[in-house]
C-alpha positions as CSV (number, residue, x, y, z in Angstrom):
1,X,-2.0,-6.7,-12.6
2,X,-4.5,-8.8,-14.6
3,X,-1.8,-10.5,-16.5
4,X,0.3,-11.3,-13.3
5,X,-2.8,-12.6,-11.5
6,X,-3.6,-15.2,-14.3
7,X,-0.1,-16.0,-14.3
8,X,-0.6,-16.9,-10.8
9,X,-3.4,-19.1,-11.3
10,X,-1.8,-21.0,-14.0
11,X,2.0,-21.4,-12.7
12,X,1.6,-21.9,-9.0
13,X,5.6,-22.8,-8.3
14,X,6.7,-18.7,-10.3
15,X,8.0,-16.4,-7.7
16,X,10.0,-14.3,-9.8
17,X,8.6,-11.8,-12.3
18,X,10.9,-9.6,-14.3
19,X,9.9,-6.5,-15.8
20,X,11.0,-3.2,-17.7
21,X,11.6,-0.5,-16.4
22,X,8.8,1.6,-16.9
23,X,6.9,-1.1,-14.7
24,X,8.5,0.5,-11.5
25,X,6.5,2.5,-8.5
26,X,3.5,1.2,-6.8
27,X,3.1,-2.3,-8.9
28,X,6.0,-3.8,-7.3
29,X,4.3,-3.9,-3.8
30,X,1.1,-4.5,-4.9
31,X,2.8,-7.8,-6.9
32,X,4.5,-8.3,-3.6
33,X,1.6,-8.2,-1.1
34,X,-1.6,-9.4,-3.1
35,X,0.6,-12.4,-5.3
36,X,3.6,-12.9,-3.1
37,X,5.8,-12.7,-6.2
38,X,9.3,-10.9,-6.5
39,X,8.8,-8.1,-9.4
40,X,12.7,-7.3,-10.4
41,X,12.8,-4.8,-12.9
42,X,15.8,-4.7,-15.0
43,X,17.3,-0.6,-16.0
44,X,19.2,0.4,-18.2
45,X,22.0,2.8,-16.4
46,X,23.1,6.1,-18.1
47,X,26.6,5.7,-16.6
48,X,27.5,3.0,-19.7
49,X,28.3,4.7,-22.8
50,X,29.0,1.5,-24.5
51,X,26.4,-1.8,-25.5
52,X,26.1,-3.8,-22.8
53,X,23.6,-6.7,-22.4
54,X,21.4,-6.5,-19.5
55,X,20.4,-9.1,-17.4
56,X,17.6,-11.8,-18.6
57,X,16.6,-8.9,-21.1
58,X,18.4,-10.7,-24.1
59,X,16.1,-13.9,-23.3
60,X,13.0,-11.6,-24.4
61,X,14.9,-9.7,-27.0
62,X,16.7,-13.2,-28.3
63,X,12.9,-14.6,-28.4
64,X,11.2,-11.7,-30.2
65,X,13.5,-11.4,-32.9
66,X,12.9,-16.0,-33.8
67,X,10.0,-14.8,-34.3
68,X,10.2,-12.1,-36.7
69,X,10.8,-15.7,-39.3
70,X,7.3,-16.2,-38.8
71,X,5.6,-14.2,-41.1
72,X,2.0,-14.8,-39.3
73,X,3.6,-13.2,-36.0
74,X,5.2,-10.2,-38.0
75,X,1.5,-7.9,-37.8
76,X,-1.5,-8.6,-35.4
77,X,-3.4,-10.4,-37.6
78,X,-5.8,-12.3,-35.8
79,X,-9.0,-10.8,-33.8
80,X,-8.8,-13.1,-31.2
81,X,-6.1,-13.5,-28.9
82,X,-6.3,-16.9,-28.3
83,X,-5.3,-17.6,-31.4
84,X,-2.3,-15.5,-31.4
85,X,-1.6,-17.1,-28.5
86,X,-1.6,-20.8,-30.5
87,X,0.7,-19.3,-32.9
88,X,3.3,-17.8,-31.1
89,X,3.1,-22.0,-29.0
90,X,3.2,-23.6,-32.6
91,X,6.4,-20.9,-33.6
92,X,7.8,-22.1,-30.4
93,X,7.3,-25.8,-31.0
94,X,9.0,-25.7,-34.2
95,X,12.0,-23.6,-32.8
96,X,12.6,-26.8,-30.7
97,X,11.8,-29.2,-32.7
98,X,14.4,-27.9,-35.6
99,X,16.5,-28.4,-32.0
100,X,16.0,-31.3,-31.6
101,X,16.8,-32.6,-34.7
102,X,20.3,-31.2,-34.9
């Protein structure tokens, strides 16, 4: 709830906020009534015996594993997590950047 309010405060136009499934219960009314953000959290169903990509999941998965190049984001390294914070923006920036140049 921390996370999500400070999310609020510094992205005023989110509404949407997807989550795992282990985020499910209570949380997704108290996101509902105390931020006024839609908490949709995506499952994985029992019924498919074979791979099947789940919805905005792969995003997060697709991100994660650019940065397992980054040898600095492999371990928790740093004590603050501001810093971490600066390295996974400067991982990012380079990701576009090499985009950009293509």
């Amino acid at each position: 709830m921390r996370f999500l309010k400070k999310l609020k405060g510094e992205f005023y136009r989110l509404v949407k906020v997807f989550a795992d499934g282990g985020y499910r219960g209570e949380l997704i009314d108290d996101v509902k009534n105390n931020l006024n953000f839609l908490l949709e959290v995506v499952l994985i169903t029992d019924k498919e015996e074979k791979f099947k990509i789940l919805p905005k999941r792969w995003i997060v998965e697709r991100t994660f594993s650019w940065f397992e190049s980054y040898r600095r984001l492999s371990k928790d390294f740093e004590y603050h997590t501001k810093i971490s914070e600066v390295i996974v923006q400067l991982a990012m920036l380079k990701l576009m950047l090499n985009r950009l140049e293509k």
